[in-house]
C-alpha positions in Angstrom: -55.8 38.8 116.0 -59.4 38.2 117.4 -62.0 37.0 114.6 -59.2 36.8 112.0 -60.2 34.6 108.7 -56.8 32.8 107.7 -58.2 31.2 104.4 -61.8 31.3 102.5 -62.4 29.1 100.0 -65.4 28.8 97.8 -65.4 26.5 94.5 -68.5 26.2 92.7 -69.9 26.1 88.9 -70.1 29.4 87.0 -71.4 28.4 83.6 -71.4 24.6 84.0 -67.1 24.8 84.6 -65.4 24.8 88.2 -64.5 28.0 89.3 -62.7 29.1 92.1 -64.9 32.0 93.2 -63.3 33.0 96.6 -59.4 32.3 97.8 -58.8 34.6 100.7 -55.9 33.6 103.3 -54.3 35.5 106.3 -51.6 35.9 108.5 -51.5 32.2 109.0 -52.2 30.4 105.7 -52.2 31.1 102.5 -54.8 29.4 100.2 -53.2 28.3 96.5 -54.5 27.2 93.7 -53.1 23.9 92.3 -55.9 24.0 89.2 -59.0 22.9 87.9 -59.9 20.0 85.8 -62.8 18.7 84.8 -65.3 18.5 87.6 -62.5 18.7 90.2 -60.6 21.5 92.1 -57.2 21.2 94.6 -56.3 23.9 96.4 -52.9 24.3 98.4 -53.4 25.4 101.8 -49.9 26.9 102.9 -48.6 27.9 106.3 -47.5 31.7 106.0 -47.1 31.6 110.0 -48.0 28.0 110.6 -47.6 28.5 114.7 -50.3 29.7 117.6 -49.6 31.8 120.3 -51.6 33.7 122.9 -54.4 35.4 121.8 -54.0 34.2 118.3 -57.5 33.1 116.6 -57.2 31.0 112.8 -60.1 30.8 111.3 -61.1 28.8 107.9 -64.4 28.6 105.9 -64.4 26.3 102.7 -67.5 26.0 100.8 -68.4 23.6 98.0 -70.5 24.1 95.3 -72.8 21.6 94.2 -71.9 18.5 91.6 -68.2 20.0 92.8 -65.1 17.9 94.3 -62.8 19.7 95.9 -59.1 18.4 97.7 -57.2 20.5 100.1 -53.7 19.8 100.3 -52.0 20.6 103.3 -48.1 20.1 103.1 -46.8 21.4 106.4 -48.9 21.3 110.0 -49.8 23.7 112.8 -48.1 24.1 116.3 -49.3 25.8 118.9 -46.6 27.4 121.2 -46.3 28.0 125.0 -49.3 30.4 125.5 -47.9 32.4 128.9 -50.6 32.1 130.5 -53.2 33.0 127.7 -54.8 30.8 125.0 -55.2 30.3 121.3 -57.8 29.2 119.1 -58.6 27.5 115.7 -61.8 26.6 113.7 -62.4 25.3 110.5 -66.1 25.2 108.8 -66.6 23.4 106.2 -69.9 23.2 103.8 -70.7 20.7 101.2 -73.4 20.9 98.6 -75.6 18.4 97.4 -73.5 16.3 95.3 -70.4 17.7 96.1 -67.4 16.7 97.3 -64.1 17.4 100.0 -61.3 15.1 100.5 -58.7 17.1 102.9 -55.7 15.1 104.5 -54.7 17.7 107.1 -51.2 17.8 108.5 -50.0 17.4 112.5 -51.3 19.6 114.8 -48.7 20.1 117.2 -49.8 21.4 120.8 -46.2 21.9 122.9 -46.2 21.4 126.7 -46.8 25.4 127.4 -49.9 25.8 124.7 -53.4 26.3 126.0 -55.6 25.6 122.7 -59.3 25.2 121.9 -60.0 23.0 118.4 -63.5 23.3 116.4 -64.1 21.5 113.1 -67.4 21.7 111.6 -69.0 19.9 108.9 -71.7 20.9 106.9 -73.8 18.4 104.3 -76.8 19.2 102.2 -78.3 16.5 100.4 -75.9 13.6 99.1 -73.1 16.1 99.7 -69.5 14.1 101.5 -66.5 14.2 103.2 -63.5 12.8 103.8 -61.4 14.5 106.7 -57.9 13.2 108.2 -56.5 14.6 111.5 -53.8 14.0 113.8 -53.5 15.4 117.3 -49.8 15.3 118.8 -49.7 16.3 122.5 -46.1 17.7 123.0 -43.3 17.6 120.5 -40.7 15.0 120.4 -38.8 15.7 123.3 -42.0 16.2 125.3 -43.9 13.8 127.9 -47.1 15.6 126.9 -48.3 18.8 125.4 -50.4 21.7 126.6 -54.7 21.7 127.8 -56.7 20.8 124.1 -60.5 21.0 124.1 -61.2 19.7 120.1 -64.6 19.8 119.5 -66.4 18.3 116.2 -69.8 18.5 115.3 -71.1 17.2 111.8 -74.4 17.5 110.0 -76.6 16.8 106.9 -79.5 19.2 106.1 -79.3 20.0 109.8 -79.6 16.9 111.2 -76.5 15.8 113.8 -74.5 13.1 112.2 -71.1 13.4 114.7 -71.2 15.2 118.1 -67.8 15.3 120.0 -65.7 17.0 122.7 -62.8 15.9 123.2 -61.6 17.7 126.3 -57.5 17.0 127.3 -57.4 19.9 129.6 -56.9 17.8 132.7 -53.9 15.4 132.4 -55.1 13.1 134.7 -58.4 12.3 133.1 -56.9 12.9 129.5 -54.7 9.4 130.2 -57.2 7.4 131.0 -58.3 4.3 129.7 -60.7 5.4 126.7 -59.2 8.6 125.7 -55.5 8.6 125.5 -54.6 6.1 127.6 -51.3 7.6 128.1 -50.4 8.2 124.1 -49.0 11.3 123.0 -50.7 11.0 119.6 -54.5 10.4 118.4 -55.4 9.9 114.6 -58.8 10.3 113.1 -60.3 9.8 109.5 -63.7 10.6 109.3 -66.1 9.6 106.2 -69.3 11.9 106.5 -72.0 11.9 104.0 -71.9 8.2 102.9 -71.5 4.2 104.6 -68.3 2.9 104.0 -67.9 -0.3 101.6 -67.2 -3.5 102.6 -65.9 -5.0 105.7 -65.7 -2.4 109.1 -62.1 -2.8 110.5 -60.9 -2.8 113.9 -60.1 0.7 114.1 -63.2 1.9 112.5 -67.1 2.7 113.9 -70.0 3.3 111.9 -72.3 6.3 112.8 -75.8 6.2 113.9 -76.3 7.8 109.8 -73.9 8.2 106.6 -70.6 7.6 108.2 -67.9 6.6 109.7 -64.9 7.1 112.1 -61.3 5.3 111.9 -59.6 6.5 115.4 -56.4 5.1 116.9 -53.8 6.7 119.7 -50.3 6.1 119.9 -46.8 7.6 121.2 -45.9 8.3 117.5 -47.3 10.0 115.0 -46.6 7.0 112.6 -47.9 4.7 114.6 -51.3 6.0 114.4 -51.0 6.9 111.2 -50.3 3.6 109.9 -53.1 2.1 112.1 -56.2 3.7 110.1 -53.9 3.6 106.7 -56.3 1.3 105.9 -58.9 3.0 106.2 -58.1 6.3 104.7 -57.5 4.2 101.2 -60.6 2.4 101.7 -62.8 5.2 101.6 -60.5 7.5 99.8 -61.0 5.0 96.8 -64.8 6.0 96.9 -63.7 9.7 96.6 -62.5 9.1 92.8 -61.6 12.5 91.1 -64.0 13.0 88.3 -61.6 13.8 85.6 -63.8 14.5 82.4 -66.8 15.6 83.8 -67.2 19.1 82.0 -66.0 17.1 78.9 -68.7 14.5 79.3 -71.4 17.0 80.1 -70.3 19.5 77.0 -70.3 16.5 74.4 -74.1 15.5 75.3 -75.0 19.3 75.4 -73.3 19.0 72.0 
């Protein structure tokens, strides 16, 4: 399934209202609309055939328009299966106008013992556009010690300029326990804020970026675990990605 585009997604303003202009899944996901209102789009991104196996490439491309705000909701996650041998991909690309928005919460990503996987996320701002973006890595299901090789790389930018370069690389188990990368936890958790400086007081968990952002990172042997230690974070900085309810409203009353 080489070069195959499981979901596009393009929201931007056609005649001053939201529109969904492009929702295209594939054989993994399906893309679903929740609605529109006001200034603010949700879109449903559901798992048709939410697993990976050899030779499988998922693909995603979300663009937002600007002024837009835009929240992908992800209610089940990914795993990616004993690969024989072979390896599977996934990339998501993400582009943000000037003054828009995208909050998305992804689910797990689950890579079993046998997988063989390689991870890119990238994150495109113009102008004052942001993002909010929540992932957790879990290496091995429940009943395993650790899960297949991972290389997840993320790279984000505004108006072309590198704001987050990183490679994570868990292909050898030796170096991917160390001290400083998992340090023998099956289970990493990262929120990143991209696009703006996080309010208030920096946390334990969190690092600010050498521009307008910020990562909350923490590892674990649960999934819970690491989720609840950036929970803090995620509200933090999700509070700063209020839905604009009312926007169109406001907007048509002054053109009024």
């Amino acid at each position: 399934m080489s070069g195959t585009v499981a979901a596009r997604i393009t929201v931007e303003r056609v005649g001053g209202r939201v529109r969904m202009t492009d929702l295209v899944g594939g054989t993994y996901l399906r893309a679903q609309p929740l609605g529109v209102r006001g200034g603010a789009a949700r879109v449903a991104l559901l798992g048709t055939y939410a697993l990976l196996l050899a030779g499988d490439d998922l693909r995603m491309e979300v663009s937002v328009g600007p002024g837009v705000w835009l929240e992908l909701v992800e209610p089940s996650g990914m795993v990616a299966y004993d690969a024989r041998g072979g390896s599977a991909s996934w990339r998501a690309d993400l582009r943000v106008a000037d003054g828009g928005c995208l909050v998305w919460r992804s689910a797990p990503f689950v890579v079993t013992s046998g997988a063989d996987i390689t991870r890119n996320m990238n994150v495109h701002l113009s102008g004052s556009g942001r993002a909010l973006v929540h992932e957790t890595l879990v290496m091995g299901r429940s009943y395993e010690s650790s899960g297949g090789p991972l290389r997840s790389l993320t790279r984000a930018d505004v108006d072309g300029r590198p704001l987050l370069v990183e490679d994570l690389d868990l292909r050898d188990p030796v170096l991917a326990g160390a001290p400083g990368v998992m340090g023998g936890n099956r289970v990493m958790t990262s929120t990143f804020l991209l696009g703006a400086r996080p309010e208030g007081s920096v946390g334990v968990q969190e690092t600010l970026l050498h521009g307008p952002g910020a990562l909350s990172r923490a590892v674990a042997g649960q999934a819970h675990e690491a989720e609840a230690a950036v929970a803090d974070s995620w509200g933090r900085w999700r509070s700063g990605f209020a839905d604009p309810v009312g926007y169109e409203e406001e907007n048509e009353d002054e053109a009024a």
